[in-house]
TORSENU-91857 format. One line per field, with one value per residue (C-alpha): residue number from 1; residue in one letter; x, y negated, z negated. Coordinates in Angstrom, 2 decimals, decimal comma, always signed. Example, Ala and Ser with C-alpha at 12.3 -4.5 7.8 and 13.67 -1.06 7.14 Angstrom:
! TORSENU-91857
k <- c(1 2) .
r <- c(A S) .
c1 <- c(+12,30 +13,67) .
c2 <- c(+4,50 +1,06) .
c3 <- c(-7,80 -7,14) .
//
This chain:
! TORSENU-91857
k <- c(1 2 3 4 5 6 7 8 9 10 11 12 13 14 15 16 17 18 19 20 21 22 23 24 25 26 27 28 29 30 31 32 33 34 35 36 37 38 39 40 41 42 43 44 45 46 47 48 49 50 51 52 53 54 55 56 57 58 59 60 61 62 63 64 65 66 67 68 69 70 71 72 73 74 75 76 77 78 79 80 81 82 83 84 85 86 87 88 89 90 91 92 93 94 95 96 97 98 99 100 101 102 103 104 105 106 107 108 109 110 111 112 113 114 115 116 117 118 119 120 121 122 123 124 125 126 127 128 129 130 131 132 133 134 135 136 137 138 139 140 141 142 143 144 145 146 147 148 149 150 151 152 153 154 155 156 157 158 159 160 161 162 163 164 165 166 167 168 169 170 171 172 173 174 175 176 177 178 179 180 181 182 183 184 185 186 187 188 189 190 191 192 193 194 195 196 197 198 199 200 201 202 203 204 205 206 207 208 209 210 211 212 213 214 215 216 217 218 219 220 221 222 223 224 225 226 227 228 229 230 231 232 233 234 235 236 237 238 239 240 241 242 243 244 245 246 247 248 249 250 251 252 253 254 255 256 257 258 259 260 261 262 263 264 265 266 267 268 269 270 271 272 273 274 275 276 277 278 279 280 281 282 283 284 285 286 287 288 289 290 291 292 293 294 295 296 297 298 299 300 301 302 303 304 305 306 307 308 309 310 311 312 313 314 315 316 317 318 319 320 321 322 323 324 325 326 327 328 329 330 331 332 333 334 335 336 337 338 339 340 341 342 343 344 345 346 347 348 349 350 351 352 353 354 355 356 357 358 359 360 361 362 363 364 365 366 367 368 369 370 371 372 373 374 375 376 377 378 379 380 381 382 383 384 385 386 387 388 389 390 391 392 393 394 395 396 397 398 399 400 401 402 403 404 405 406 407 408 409 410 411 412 413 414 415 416 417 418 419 420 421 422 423 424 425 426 427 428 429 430 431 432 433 434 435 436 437 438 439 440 441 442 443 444 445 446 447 448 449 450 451 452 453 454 455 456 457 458 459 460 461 462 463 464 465 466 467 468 469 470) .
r <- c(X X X X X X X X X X X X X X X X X X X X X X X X X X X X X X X X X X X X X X X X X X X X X X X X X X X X X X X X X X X X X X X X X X X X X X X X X X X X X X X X X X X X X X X X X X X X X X X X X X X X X X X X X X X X X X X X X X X X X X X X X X X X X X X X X X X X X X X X X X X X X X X X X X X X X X X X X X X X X X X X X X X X X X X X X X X X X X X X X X X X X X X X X X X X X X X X X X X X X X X X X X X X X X X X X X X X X X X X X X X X X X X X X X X X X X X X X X X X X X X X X X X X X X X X X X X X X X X X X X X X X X X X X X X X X X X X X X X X X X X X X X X X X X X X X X X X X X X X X X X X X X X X X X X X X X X X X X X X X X X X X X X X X X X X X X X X X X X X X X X X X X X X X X X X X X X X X X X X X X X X X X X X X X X X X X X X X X X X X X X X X X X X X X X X X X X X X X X X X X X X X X X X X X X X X X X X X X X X X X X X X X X X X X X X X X X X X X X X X X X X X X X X X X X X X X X X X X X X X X X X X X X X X X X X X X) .
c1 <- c(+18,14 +19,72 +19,37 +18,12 +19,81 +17,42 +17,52 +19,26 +19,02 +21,08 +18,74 +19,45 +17,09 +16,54 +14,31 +10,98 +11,57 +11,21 +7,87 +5,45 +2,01 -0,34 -1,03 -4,58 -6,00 -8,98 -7,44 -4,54 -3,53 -1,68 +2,09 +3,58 +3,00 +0,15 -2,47 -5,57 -3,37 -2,61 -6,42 -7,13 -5,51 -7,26 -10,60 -10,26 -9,12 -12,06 -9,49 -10,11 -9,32 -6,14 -4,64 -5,68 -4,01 -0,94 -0,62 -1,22 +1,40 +4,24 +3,03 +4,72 +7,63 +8,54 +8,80 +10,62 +13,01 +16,13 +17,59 +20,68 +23,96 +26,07 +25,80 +24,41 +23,37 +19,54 +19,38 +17,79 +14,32 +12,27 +8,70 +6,77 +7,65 +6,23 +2,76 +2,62 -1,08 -1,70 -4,87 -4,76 -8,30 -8,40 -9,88 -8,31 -9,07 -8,30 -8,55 -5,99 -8,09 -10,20 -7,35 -6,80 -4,69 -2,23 -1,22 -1,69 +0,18 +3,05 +3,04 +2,80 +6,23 +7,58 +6,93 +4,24 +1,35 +3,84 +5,50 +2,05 +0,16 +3,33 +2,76 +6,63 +4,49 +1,54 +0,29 +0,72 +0,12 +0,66 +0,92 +0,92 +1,43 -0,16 -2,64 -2,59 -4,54 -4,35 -4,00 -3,90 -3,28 -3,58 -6,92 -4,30 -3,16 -6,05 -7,72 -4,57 -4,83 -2,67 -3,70 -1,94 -3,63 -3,59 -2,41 -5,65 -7,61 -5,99 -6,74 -10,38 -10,70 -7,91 -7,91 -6,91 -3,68 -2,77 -2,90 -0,65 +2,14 +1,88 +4,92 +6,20 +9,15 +9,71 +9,00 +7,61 +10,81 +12,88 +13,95 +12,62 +11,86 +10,27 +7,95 +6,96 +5,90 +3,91 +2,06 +1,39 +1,71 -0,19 -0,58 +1,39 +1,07 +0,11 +0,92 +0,01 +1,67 +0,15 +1,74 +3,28 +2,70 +5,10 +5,02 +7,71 +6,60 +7,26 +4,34 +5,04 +4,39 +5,75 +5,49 +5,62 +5,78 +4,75 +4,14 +6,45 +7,68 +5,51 +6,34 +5,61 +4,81 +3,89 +3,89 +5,05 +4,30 +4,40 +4,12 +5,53 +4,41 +5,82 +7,49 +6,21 +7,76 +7,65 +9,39 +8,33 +9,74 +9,71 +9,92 +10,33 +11,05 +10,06 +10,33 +13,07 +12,19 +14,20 +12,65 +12,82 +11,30 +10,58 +10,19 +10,15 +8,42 +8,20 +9,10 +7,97 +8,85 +7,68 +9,68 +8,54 +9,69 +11,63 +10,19 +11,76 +11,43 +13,23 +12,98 +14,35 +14,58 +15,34 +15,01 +15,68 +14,37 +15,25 +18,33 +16,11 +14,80 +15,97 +15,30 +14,84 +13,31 +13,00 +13,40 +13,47 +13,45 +12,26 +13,42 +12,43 +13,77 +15,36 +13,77 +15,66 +15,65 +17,08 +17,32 +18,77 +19,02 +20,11 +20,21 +20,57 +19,25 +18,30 +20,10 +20,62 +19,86 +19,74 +18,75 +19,68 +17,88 +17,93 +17,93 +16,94 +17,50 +15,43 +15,62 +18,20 +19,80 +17,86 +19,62 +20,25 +21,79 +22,15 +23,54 +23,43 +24,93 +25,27 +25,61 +26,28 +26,45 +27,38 +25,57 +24,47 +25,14 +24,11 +24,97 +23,39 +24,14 +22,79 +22,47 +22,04 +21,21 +22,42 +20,20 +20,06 +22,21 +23,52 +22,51 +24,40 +24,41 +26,17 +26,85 +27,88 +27,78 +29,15 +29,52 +29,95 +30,55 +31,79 +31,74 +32,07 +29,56 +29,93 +28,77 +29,28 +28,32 +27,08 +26,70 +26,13 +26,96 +25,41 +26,31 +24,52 +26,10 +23,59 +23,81 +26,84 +28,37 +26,79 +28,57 +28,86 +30,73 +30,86 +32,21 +32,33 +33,30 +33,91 +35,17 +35,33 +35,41 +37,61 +39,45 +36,64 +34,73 +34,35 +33,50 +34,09 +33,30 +32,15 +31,63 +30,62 +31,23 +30,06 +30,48 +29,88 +30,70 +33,60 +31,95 +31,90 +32,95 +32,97 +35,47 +34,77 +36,97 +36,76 +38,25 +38,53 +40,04 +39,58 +38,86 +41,78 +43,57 +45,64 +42,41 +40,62 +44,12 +43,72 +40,23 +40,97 +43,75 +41,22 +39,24 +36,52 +36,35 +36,61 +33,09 +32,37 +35,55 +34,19 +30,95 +32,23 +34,43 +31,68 +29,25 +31,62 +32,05 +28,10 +27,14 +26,70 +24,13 +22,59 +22,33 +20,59 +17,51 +14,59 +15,87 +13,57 +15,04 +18,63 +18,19 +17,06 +19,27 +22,10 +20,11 +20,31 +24,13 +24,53 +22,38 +24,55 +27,62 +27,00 +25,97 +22,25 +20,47 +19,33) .
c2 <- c(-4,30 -3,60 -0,57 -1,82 +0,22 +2,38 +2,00 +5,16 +5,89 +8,83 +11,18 +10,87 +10,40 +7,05 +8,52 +6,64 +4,14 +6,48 +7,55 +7,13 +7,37 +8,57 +4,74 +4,78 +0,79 -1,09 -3,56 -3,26 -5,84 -4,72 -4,91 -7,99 -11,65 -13,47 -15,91 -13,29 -11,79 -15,22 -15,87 -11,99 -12,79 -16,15 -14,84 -11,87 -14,26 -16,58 -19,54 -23,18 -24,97 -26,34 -23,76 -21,72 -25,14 -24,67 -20,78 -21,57 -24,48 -22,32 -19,16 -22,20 -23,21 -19,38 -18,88 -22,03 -21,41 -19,00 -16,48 -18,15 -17,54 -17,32 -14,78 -10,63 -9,71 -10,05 -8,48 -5,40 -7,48 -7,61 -8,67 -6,90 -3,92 -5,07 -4,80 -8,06 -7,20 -4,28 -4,31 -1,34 +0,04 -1,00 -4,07 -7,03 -5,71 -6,83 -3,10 -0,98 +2,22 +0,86 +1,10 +3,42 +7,02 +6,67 +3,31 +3,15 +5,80 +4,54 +1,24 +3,64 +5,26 +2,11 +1,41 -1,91 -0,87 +0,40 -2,92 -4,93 -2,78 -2,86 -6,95 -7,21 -9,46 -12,49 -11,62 -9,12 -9,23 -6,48 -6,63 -3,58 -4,24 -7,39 -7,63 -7,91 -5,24 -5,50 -9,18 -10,43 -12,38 -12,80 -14,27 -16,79 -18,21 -18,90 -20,48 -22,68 -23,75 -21,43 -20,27 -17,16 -15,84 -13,82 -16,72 -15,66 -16,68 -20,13 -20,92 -21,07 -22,11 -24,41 -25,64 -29,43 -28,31 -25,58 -28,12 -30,46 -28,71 -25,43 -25,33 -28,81 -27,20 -25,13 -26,45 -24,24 -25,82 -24,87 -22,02 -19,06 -17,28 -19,68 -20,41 -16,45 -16,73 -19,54 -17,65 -14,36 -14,69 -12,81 -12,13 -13,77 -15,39 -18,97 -19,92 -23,38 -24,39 -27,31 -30,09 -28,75 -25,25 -22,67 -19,53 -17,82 -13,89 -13,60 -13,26 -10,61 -10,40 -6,88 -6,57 -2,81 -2,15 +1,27 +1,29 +1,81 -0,72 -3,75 -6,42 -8,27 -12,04 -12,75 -16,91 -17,63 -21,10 -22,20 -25,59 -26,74 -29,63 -32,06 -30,43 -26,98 -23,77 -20,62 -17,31 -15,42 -12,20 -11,00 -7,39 -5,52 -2,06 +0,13 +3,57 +4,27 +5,04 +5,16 +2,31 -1,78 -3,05 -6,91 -9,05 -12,49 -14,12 -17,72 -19,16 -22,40 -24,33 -27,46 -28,56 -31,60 -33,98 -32,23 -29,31 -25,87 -22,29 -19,34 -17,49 -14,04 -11,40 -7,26 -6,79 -3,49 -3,03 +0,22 +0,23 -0,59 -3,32 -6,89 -8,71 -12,36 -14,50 -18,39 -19,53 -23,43 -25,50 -29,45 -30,20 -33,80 -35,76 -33,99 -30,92 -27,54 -24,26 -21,37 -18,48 -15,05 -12,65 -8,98 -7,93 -4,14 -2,16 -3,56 -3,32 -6,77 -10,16 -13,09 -15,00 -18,40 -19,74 -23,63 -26,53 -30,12 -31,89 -35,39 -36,69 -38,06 -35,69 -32,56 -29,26 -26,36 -22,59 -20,12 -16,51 -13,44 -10,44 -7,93 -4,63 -3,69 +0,19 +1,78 +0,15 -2,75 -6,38 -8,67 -12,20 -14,43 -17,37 -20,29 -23,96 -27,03 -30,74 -33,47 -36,36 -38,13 -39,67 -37,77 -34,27 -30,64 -27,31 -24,85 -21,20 -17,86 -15,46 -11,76 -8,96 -5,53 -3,50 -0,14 +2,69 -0,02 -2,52 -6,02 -8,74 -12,19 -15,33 -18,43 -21,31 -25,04 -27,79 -31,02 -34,58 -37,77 -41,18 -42,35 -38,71 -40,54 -38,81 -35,40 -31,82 -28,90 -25,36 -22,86 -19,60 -16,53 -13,06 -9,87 -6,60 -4,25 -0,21 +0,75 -0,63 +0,10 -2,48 -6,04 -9,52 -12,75 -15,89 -19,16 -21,93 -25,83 -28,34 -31,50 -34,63 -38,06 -40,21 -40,47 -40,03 -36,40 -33,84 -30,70 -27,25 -24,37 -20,98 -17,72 -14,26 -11,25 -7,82 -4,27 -2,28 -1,27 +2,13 +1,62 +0,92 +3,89 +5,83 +5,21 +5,70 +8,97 +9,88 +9,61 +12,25 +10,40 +11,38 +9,27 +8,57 +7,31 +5,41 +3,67 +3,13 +1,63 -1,03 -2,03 -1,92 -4,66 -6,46 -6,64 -7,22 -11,25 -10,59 -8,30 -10,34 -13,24 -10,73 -9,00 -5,63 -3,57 -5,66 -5,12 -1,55 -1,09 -3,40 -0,98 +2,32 +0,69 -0,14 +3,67 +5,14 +3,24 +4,41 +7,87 +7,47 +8,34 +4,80 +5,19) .
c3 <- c(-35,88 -39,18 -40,92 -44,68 -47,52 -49,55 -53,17 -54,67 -59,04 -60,47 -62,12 -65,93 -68,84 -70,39 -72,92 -73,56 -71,23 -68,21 -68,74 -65,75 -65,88 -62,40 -61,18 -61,96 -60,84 -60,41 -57,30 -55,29 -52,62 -50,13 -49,83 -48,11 -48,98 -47,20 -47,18 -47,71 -50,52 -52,17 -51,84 -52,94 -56,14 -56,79 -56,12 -58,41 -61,59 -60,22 -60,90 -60,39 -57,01 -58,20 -58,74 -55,76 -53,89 -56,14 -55,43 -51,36 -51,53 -53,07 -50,61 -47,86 -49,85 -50,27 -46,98 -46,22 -48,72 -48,16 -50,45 -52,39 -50,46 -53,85 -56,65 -55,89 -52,59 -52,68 -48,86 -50,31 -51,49 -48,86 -49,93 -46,77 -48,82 -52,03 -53,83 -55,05 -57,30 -59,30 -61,54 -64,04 -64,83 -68,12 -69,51 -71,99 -75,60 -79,16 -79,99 -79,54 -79,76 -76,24 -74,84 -72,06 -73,46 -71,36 -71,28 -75,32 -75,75 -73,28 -75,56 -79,07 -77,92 -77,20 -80,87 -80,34 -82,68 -85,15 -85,13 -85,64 -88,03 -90,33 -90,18 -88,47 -86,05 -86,15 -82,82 -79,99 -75,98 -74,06 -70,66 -67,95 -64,11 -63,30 -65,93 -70,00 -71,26 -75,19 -76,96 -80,48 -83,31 -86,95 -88,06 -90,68 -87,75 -85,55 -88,79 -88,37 -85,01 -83,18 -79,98 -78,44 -75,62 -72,16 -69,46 -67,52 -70,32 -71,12 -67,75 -68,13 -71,68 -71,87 -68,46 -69,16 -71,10 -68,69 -65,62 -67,22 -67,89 -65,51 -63,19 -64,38 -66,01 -63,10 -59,96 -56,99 -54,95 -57,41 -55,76 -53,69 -56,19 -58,60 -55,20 -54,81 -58,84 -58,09 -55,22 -57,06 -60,73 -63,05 -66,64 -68,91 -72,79 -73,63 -77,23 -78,61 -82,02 -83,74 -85,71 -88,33 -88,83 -88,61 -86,98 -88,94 -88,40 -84,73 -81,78 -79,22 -75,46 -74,10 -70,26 -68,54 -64,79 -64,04 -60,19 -57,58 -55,40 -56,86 -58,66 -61,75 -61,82 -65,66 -66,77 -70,20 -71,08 -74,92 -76,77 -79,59 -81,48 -83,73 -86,50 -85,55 -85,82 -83,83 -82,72 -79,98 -78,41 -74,78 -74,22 -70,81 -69,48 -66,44 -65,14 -62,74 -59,31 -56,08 -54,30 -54,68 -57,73 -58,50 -61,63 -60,99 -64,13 -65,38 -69,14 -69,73 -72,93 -74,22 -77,73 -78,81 -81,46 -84,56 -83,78 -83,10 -80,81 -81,42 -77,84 -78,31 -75,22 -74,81 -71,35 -70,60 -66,94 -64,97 -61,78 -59,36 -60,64 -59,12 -61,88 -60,84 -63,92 -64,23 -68,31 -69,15 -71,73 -71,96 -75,90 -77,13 -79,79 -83,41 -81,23 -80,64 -78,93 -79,51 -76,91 -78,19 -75,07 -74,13 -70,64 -69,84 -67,39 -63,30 -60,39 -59,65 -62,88 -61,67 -65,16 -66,62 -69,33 -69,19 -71,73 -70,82 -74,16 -73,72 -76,93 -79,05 -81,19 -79,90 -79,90 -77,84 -78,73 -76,28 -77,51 -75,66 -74,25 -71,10 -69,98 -67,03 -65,98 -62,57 -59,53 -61,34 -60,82 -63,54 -62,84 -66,17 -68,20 -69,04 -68,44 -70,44 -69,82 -72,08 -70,98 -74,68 -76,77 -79,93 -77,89 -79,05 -77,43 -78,51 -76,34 -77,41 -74,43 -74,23 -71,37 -71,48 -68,17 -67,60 -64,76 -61,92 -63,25 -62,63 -64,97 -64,48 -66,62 -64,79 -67,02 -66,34 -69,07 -67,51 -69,23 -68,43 -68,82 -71,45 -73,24 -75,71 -79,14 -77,87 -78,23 -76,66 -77,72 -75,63 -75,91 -72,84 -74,44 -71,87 -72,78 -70,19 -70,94 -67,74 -64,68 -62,48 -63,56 -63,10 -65,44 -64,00 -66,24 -63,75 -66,44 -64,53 -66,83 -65,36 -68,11 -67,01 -70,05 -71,99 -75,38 -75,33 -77,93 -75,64 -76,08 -73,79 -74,75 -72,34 -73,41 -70,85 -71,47 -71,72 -74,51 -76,27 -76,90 -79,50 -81,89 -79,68 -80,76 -84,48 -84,71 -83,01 -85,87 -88,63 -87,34 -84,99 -81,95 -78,53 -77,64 -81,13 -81,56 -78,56 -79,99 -82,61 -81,16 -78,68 -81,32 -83,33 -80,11 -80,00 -83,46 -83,43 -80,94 -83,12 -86,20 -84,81 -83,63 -86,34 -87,31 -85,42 -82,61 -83,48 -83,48 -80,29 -78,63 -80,53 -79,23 -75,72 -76,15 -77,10 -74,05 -72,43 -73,62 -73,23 -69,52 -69,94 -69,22 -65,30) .
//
């Protein structure tokens, strides 16, 4: 019998994202996966039969399926040691004042009434452990026809639009992972655009794992319609503790004709975190997506966001960037589908690793034969601080017609000490002349997010840099 390694986190500060609260809850299954816990779950949510089928199916299929044999050694996750359900003893409000101290105040220092009362967002959800416990939106845009509400909720009042497109995007076979989501999820948003109207001040979800060796299982699943508009942001952090953590959430998008989604993401999940998200796109014709992504923080990422553009002349634009810190592998990417004439994607990726950290881009550019006159850019940037550390770019580029306009451009290197030198001569020190260049390096990444956004990806860059993110 093997020995399995014990997850081990160096004991520095991350600030306000390493604040743990006493796990106070109102149901907790018990760790493992297994039928009574699939049917725990289900009878707590009192959901309809379908989907208790649909949660029992993909309990099989998660089992049947193995682990994948390329990319970060996933040996370490071993679900008999992981609460799959946590309910925190607080109940969905629309106030923030009902909700429990702690857990307001936990979201308060992670700055998500600020942002809302000062009208930076149309709508809020905030989500701790397995449940949402705080949701909301602008009375403007429910008057409009915009729904955006808890996933638990959209299952009983908007049961016929839930059930068809619920794990249509992603599959429970999809992959072992996508199957264990489909067994256990929990909590979640569900936003539903109408024709025409546009969402231009963004809607927030913020998820928070506080326990100990559980997992969190939230679905995402949004819907654009014809010439719609809408920007959402995902938000995530945890505590660091020194056993296995789990996120394994869902993103489902549905883009339909000339509309668009702007899909931004700060995940900033703590090192022992194995951080194993599914995000897809289906974008339909004149339709686009747009994901803007930062990754820092987890042991182990394991995230691709994918683009299936299905109509003619729909549009896809990836651009993100990685950090990855001592002891952490972060394998991410992204992968798009051309299966329409007239189809463009463009990708503008970027890795950061330094003190031994590894971080990889995996990206997929899939052309059909009837996808003719469509383009794709891509671009893979890595700058890594030291020679302990690793970047690797693995770019598939599989084109099956000849009318293709396609250029794919990779740059690797380390960080260089001549400019460190000369920053050094006018009188800045090391650390900041560091700082400075990686901040340059970053700053395309930054532009494309809100600024309240943009400066906390930078204040994550910076803990970072000075060796104080866990």
């Amino acid at each position: 019998m093997t020995e399995r390694r014990k997850t081990q986190v160096e004991d520095v500060s991350r600030g306000v994202y390493d604040i743990k609260n006493e796990v106070h809850y109102r149901l907790k299954t018990k760790k493992g996966l297994t039928k009574e816990i699939v049917n725990q779950i289900s009878d707590e949510k009192n959901e309809p039969d379908w989907m208790r089928e649909l949660r029992l199916d993909s309990l099989e299929k998660f089992y049947q399926i193995d682990n994948p044999i390329w990319g970060p050694d996933l040996s370490e996750v071993n679900i008999g040691d992981i609460t799959t359900y946590i309910s925190p003893d607080a109940n969905l409000t629309e106030d923030w004042d009902e909700v429990p101290d702690d857990i307001r105040n936990t979201f308060m220092l992670l700055g998500i009434p600020e942002a809302e009362q000062k009208k930076n967002l149309s709508g809020v959800g905030a989500q701790y452990d397995s449940e949402v416990v705080y949701h909301n939106i602008q009375k403007e845009l429910s008057e409009q026809g915009v729904i955006y509400t808890d996933f638990e909720t959209a299952v009983k009042e908007y049961e016929d639009i839930v059930r068809d497109y619920f794990m249509t995007c992603i599959p429970n076979t999809d992959h072992k992972y996508a199957a264990l989501h489909g067994a256990v999820w929990s909590g979640g948003s569900f936003v539903y655009v109408p024709k025409g109207v546009k969402v231009t001040v963004p809607l927030q979800s913020y998820f928070r794992l506080n326990a100990p060796g559980a997992g969190q299982f939230e679905h995402t699943l949004i819907i654009v319609e014809e010439g719609a508009y809408c920007h959402f942001i995902e938000g995530c952090s945890a505590p660091r503790y020194n056993v296995v953590n789990i996120h394994a959430g869902s993103v489902e998008l549905f883009i339909k004709k000339n509309a668009t989604l702007r899909y931004s993401t700060i995940e900033n999940w703590s090192r022992n975190m194995y951080n194993l998200n599914t995000k897809r796109a289906i974008v339909e014709e004149g339709g686009a997506i747009e994901w803007v992504s930062g990754s820092f923080g987890s042991k182990v990422s394991m995230l691709y966001p994918m683009s299936i553009l299905i109509g003619e002349g729909a549009r896809s634009e990836f651009t993100g960037i990685t950090f990855a810190g001592k002891d952490q592998y972060l394998d991410t990417g992204t992968k798009v589908i051309h299966a329409a004439p007239n189809t463009s994607s463009m990708v503008n990726s970027k890795s950061i690793s330094k003190d031994g950290g590894v971080a990889i881009y995996r990206g997929l550019v899939k052309v059909y034969p009837n996808a003719t006159g469509s383009k794709s850019s891509v671009s893979c940037e890595s700058l890594m601080l030291d020679s302990k550390s690793r970047s690797d770019t693995i770019p598939v580029v599989d084109i099956a017609t000849d009318d293709v306009d396609l250029g794919h451009e990779a740059k690797i290197g380390r960080i260089d000490d001549e400019v460190v030198f000369y920053l050094m001569s006018r009188g800045i020190s090391e650390q900041e002349a560091k700082s400075m260049i990686v901040q340059g390096f970053a700053n395309p990444i930054a532009k494309e997010l809100p600024l309240e956004y943009a400066v906390e990806m930078n204040q994550l860059i910076n803990l970072e840099l000075e060796g104080t993110i866990g």
